[in-house]
C-alpha positions as CSV (number, residue, x, y, z in Angstrom):
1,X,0.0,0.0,0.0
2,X,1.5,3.6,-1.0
3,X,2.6,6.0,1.7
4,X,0.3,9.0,0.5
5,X,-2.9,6.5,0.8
6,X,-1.5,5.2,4.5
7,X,0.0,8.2,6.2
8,X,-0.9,11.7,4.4
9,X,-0.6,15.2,5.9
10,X,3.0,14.2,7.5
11,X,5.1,16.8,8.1
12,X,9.2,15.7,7.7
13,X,11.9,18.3,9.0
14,X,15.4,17.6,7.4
15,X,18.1,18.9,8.9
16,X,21.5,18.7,7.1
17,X,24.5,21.7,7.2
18,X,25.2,19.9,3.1
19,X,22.8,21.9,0.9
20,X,22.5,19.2,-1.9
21,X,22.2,16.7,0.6
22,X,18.9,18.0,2.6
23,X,17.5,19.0,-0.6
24,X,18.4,16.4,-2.7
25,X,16.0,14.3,0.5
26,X,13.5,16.7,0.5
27,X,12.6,16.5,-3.2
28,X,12.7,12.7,-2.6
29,X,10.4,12.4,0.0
30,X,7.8,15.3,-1.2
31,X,7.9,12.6,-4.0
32,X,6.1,10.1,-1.6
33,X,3.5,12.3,-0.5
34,X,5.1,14.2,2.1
35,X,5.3,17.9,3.1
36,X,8.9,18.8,4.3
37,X,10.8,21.6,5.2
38,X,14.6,22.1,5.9
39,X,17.2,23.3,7.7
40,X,20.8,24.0,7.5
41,X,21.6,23.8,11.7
42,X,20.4,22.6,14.5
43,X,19.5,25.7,15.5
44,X,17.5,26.4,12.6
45,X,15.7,23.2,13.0
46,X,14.7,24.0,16.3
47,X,13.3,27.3,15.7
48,X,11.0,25.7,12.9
49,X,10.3,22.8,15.4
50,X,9.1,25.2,18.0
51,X,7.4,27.4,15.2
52,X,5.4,24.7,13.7
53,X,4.5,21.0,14.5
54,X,6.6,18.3,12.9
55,X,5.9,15.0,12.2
56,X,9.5,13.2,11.6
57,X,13.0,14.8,12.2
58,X,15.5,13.4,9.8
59,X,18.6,15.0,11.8
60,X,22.9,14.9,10.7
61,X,24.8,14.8,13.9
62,X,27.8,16.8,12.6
63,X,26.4,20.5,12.0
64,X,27.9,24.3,13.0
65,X,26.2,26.3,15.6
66,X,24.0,23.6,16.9
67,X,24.6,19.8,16.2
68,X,22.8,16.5,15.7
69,X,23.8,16.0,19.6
70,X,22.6,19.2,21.5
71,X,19.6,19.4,19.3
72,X,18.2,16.1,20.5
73,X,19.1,17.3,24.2
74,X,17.2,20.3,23.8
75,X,14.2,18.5,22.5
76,X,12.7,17.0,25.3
77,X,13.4,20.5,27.7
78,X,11.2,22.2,25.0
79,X,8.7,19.7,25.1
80,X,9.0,18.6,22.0
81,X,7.8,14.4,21.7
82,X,8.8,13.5,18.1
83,X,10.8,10.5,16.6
84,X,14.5,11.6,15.2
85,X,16.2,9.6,12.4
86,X,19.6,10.2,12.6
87,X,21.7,10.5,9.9
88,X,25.3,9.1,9.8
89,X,28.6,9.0,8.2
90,X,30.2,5.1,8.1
91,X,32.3,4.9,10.6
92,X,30.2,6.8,13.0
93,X,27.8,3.5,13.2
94,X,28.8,3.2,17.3
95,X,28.4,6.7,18.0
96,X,24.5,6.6,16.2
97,X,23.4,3.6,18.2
98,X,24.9,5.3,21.2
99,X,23.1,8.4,20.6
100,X,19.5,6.3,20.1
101,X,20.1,4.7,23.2
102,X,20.9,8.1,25.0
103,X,18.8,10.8,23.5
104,X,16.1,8.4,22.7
105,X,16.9,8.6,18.5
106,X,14.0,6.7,17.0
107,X,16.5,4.8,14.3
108,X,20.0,5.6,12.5
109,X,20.5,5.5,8.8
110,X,24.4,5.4,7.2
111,X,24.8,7.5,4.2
112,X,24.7,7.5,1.0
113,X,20.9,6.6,2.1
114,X,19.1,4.0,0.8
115,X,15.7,5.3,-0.3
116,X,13.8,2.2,0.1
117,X,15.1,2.1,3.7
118,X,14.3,5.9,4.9
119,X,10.7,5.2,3.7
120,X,10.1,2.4,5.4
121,X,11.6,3.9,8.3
122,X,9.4,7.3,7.6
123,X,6.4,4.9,8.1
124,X,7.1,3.4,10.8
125,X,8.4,6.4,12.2
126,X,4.9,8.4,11.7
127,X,2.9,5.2,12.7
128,X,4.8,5.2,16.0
129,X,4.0,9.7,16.0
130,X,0.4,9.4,15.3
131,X,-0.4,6.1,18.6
132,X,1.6,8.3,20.8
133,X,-0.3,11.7,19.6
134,X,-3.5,9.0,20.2
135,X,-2.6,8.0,23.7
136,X,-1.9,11.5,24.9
137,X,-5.2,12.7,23.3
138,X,-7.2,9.9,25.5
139,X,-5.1,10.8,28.5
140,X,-5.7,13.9,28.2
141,X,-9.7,13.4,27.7
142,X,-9.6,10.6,30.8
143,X,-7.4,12.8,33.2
144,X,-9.6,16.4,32.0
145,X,-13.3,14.4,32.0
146,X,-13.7,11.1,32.6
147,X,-14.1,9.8,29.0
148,X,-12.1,7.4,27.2
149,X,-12.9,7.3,23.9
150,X,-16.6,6.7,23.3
151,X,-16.6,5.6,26.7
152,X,-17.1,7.8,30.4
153,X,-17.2,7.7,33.8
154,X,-15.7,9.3,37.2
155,X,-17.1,6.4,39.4
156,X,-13.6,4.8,41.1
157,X,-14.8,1.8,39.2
158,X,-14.8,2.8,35.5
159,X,-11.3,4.7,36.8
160,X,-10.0,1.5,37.3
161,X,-10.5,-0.5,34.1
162,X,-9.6,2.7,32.1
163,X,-6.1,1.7,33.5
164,X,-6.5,-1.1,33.1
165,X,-7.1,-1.1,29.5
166,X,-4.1,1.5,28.8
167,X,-1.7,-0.6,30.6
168,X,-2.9,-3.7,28.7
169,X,-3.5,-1.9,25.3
170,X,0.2,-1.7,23.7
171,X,1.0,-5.3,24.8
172,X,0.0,-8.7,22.9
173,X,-2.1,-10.2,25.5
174,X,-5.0,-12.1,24.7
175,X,-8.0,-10.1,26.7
176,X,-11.4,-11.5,28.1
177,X,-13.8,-8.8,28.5
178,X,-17.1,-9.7,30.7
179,X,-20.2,-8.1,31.9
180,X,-23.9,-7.9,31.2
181,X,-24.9,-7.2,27.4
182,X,-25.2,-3.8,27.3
183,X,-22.3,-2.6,29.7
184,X,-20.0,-1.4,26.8
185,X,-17.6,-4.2,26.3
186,X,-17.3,-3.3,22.2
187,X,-16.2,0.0,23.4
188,X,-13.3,-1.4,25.6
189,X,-12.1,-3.8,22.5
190,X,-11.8,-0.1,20.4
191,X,-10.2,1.5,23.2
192,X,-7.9,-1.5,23.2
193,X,-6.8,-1.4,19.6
194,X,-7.3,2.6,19.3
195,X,-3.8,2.5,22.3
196,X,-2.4,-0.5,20.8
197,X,0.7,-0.5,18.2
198,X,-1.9,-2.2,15.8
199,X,-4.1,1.3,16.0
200,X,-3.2,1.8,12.1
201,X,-4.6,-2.0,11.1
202,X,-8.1,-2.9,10.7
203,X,-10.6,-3.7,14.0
204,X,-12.8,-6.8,12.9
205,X,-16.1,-7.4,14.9
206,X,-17.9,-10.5,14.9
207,X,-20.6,-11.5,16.9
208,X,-20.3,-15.4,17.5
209,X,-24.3,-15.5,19.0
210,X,-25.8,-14.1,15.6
211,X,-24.4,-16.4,13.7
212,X,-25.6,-19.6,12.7
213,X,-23.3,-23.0,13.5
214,X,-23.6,-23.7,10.2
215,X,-21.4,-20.0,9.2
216,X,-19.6,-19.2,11.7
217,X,-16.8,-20.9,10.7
218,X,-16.8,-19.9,7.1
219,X,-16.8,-16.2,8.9
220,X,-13.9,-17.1,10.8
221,X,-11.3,-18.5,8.6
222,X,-13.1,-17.8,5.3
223,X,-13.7,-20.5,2.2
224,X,-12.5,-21.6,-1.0
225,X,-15.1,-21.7,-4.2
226,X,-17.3,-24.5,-3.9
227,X,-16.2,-25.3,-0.2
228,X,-20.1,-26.0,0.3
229,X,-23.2,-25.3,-1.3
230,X,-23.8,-22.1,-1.7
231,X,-19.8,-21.1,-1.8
232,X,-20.2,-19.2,-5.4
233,X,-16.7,-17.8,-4.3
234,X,-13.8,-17.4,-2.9
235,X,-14.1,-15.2,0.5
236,X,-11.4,-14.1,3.0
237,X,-13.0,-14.8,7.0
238,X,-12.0,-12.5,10.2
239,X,-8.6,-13.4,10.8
240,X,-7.2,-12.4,7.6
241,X,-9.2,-9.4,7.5
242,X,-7.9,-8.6,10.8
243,X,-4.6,-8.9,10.1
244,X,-2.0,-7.0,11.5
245,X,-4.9,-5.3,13.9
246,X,-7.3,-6.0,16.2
247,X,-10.3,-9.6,15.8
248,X,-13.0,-9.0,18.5
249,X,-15.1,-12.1,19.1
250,X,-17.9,-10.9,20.7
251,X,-20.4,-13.3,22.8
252,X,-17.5,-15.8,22.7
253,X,-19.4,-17.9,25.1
254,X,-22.3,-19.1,22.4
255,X,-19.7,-21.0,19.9
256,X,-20.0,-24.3,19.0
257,X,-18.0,-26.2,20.8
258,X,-16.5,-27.7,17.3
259,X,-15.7,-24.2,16.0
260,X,-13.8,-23.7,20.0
261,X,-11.9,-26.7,19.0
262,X,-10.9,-25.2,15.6
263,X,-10.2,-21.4,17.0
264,X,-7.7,-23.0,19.5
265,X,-5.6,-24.3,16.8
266,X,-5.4,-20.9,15.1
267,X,-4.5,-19.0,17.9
268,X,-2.1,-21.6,19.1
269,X,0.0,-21.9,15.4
270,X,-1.4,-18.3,13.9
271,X,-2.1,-20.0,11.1
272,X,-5.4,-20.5,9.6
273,X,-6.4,-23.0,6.8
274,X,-10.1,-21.6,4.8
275,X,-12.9,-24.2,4.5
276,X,-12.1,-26.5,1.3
277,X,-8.4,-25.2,1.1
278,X,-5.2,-26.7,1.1
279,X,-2.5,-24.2,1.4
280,X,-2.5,-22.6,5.5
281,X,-2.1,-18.7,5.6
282,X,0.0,-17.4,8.4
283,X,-1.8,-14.5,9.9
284,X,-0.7,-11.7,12.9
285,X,-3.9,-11.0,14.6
286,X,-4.6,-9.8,18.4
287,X,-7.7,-11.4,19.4
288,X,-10.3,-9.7,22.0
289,X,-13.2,-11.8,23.0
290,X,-15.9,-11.0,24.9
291,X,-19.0,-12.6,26.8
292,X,-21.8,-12.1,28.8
293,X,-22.2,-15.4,30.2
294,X,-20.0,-17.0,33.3
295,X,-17.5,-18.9,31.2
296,X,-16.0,-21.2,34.6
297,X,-19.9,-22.2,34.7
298,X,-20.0,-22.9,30.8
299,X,-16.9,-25.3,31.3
300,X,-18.2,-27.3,34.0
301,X,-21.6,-28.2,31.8
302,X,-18.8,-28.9,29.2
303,X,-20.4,-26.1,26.9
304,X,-17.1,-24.0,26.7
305,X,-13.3,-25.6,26.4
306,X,-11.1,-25.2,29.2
307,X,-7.8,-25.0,26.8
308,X,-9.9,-22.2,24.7
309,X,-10.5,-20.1,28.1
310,X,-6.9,-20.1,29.6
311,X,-5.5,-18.7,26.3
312,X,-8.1,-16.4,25.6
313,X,-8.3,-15.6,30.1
314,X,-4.8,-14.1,29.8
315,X,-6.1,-10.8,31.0
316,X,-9.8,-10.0,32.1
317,X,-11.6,-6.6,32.1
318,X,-15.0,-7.0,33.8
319,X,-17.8,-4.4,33.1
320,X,-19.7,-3.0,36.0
321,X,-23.7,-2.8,35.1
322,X,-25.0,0.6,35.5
323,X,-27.1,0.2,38.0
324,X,-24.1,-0.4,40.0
325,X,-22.4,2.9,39.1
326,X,-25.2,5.4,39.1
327,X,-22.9,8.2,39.5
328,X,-21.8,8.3,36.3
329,X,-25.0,9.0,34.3
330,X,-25.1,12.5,34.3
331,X,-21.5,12.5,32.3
332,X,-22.8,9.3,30.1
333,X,-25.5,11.1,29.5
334,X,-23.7,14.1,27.8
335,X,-21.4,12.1,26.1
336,X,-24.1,10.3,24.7
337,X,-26.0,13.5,23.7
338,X,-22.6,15.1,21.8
339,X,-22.7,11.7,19.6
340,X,-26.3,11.3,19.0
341,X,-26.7,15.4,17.9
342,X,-23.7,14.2,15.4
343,X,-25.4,11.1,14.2
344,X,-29.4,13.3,14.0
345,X,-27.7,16.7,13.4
346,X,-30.1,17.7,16.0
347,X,-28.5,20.5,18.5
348,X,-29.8,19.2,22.0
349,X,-27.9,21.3,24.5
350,X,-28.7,20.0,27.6
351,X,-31.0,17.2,30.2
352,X,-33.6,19.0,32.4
353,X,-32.4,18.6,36.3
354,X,-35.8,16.5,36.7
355,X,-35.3,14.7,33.1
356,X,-31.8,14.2,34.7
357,X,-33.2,13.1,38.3
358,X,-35.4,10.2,36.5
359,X,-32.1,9.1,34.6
360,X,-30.3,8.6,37.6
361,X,-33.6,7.1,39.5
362,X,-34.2,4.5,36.7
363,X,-32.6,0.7,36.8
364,X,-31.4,0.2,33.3
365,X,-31.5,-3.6,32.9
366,X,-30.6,-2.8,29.3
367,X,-27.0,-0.9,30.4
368,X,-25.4,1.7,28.8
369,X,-27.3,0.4,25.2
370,X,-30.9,1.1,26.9
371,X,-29.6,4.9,28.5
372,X,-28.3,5.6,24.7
373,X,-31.9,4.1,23.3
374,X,-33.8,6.4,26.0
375,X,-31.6,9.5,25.1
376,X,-31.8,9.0,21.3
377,X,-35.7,9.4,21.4
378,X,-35.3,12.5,23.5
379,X,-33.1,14.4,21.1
380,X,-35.0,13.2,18.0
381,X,-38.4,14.5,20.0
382,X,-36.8,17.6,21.3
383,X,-34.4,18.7,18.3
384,X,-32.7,21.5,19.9
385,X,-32.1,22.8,23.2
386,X,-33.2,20.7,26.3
387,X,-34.4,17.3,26.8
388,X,-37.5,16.8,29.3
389,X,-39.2,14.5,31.0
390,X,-41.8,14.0,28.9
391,X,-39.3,13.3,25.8
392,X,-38.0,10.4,27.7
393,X,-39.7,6.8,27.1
394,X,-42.3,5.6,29.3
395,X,-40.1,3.0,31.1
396,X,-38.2,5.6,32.9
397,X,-41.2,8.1,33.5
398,X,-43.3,6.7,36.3
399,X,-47.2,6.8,35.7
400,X,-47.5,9.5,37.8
401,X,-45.3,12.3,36.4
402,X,-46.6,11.5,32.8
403,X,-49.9,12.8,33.4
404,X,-50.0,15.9,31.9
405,X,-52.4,19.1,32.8
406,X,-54.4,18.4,29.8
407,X,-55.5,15.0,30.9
408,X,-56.7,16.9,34.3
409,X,-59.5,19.6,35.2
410,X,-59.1,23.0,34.2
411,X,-59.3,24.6,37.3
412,X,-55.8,23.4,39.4
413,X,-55.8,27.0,41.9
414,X,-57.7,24.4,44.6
415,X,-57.7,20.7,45.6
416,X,-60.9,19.1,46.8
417,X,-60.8,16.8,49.0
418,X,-64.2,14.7,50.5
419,X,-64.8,13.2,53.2
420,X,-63.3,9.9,54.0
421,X,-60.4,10.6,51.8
422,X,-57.1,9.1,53.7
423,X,-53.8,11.1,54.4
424,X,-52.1,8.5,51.8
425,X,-55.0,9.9,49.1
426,X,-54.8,13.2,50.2
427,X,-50.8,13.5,50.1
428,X,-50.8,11.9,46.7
429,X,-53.6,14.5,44.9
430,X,-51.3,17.3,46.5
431,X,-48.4,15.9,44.9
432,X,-50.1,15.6,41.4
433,X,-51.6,19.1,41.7
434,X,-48.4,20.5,42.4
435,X,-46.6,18.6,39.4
436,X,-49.6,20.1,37.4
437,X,-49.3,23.6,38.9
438,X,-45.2,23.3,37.8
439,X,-46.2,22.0,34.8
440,X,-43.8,18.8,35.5
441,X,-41.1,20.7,37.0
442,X,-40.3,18.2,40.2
443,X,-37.1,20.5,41.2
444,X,-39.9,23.5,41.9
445,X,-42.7,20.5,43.1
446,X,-40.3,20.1,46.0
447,X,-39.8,23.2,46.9
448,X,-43.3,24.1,46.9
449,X,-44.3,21.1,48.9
450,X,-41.7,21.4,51.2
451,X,-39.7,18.4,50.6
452,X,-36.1,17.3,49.0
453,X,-36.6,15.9,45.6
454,X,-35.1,12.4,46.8
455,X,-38.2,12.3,48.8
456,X,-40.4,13.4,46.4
457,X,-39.1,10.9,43.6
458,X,-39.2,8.4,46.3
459,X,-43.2,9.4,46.7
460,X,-43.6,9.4,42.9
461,X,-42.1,5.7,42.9
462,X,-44.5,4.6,45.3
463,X,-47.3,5.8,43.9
464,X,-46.4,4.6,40.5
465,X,-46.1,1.1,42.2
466,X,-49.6,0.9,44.5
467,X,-51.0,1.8,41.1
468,X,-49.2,-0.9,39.2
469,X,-50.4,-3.1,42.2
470,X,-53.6,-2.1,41.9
């Protein structure tokens, strides 16, 4: 695959005291795609490095006012994160590797250079740029927010396994990732590969519960023409679709035990052999897998493989369900709403403090999949501004706050109450009155009535419940 198509808008700063020789590379690279710039010092590439960002510094070490050496010194005391190629004369071969191992040069190359060498180098070089720019970016976003990637939460819990996963991501560890259906465990498998070295390869998804036994492993390891009926081609499967990045096998706990069987000997030999083929293709895949069942459970009823869970067990990342980190809704919640105005190009600003109280109030059985559901009906019903409670679904709006003023008598400047009515009755008509009078507003309810709005939402509950009961 070309450069330009893989790695475009990288900047390369060359930096050569020989005239012919930094141009002579610049007009080379620009010919792959590249933007460069030049200078004739170190000195002069410093100022442009502090001037403008940089992608790649292709650096000589022997150069007047400021060399190859002190340049590389200075770059870290000015902040400045960037791989260095160094350029050397032979002879000087000890001194290069010395000054990579020092001042942290990201490769050497002896001149004359070899084209073919400097640009795989450049790539490698940029790759290695753009994961670090990457993991800074979601550093930045966890330490300043909460959020990691499409993911957030402040809750000590989500803390945790947002370490976790950035001190698992760059290795080659198998990982397990468990937790309800729901909880966010794709998410985790993109933050994985988004911090990993294999952030530039492709991230395959394949969900081992929707497919039938009879497919799953032709979308595995892929077939030959004719393979079976139906096989009007040749097709690749996961694994060499995935290659060189990131295979997440999602609900790996509903496989056929004969496809378990199978999967072990490809992650065991990295090899994998397509249905009706001959030849085996060697492949370089990271595999994630994911579940939402107890897998230690699965092996005793002999419905998962013991073998397949210790290699694929090599780290685990459980997923908390929501329910049991209620503190982090509000942020979820406007994470969510920045991705859903993207996807509606709606311009929902904010979550009404009582919308927001029934958020936090409600059980989500369905996860962090049910609280994006509920939010993405309230922006498409309110399409700009703020989300209420009424544009949330009915199964987090208790009976009792949807009724609406239309629905009631005109006249709500007096409540009516007959004899024989009890204190429960009487309490509850007040409270509806009031929600009618602040035309749904529980924050101002409560302070009319008196009372926090825990206890009022606790009140609202109940009544909701007496009348389900009922």
């Amino acid at each position: 695959m070309a450069v330009t198509a893989t790695l475009p808008s990288a900047r390369i700063l060359i930096a050569d005291d020989e005239e012919a020789q930094r141009n002579g590379l610049a007009s080379m690279i620009r010919s792959w795609g590249f933007s460069t710039d030049t200078a004739a010092d170190g000195q002069e590439a410093l100022e442009k490095l502090l001037a403008e960002p940089v992608s790649v510094l292709i650096s000589d070490l022997k150069m007047p006012r400021m060399d190859g050496f002190e340049l590389l010194r200075r770059l870290p005391l000015e902040n400045i994160h960037i791989p260095v190629i160094v350029l050397t004369a032979f002879g000087n071969i000890e001194t290069a590797v010395s000054t990579m191992h020092e001042l942290g040069a990201f490769w050497f190359l002896e001149k004359p250079i070899q084209p073919s060498v400097l640009r795989v180098l450049l790539e490698r070089a940029i790759t290695q740029a753009r994961l670090a720019d990457e993991a800074q970016r979601l550093q930045r976003q966890l330490s300043q927010s909460g959020t990691m990637g499409q993911m957030a939460g402040g809750s000590p819990r989500m803390r945790q396994i947002f370490s976790l996963v950035e001190q698992v991501a760059p290795s080659k560890a198998a990982v397990l990732i468990t937790g309800e259906s729901g909880t966010g465990k794709e998410l985790v498998a993109r933050a994985l590969h988004s911090l990993s070295p294999r952030a530039n390869g492709p991230f395959v998804a394949l969900n081992c519960a929707a497919m039938p036994e009879s497919l799953i492993e032709s979308e595995l390891f892929g077939h030959e023409k004719g393979a079976f009926t139906g096989a009007v081609e040749r097709r690749a499967g996961c694994f060499e679709l995935a290659q060189g990045g990131t295979l997440l096998l999602d609900e790996i706990g509903d496989m056929p035990l004969n496809t378990q069987a199978k999967l072990l000997r490809v992650l065991e030999d990295s090899r994998v052999r397509r249905l009706g083929g001959r030849t085996e293709t060697v492949v370089d895949v990271r595999v994630v897998a994911s579940t939402n069942k107890n897998l230690t459970e699965a092996i005793k009823v002999n419905l998962f493989r013991e073998d397949l869970f210790y290699r694929l067990n090599v780290f685990e990342i459980h997923l908390p369900p929501l329910r049991d980190r209620m503190e982090d809704i509000p942020l979820l919640a406007r994470t969510l709403l920045e991705d859903l105005n993207r996807k509606h190009a709606t311009q929902v600003t904010e979550i009404a403090p009582d919308a927001m109280e029934l958020l936090r109030h409600h059980r989500w059985p369905g996860n962090v999949r049910e609280l994006r559901n509920a939010l993405e009906r309230a922006v498409i019903l309110a399409g700009e501004g703020t989300v209420l409670a009424r544009h949330l679904p009915p199964a987090v709006v208790p009976a009792s706050v949807r009724e609406t003023p239309a629905a009631v008598e005109p006249n709500t400047d007096f409540l009516v109450l007959t004899p024989g009515t009890t204190i429960d009755d009487a309490e509850r008509a007040l409270v509806r009155r009031t929600l009618i009078m602040t035309k749904g507003n529980k924050t101002r309810a409560a302070e009319v009535l008196g009372i926090s709005l825990k206890t009022l939402f606790n009140k609202l509950k109940g009544y909701d419940g007496a009348e389900q009961e009922g």
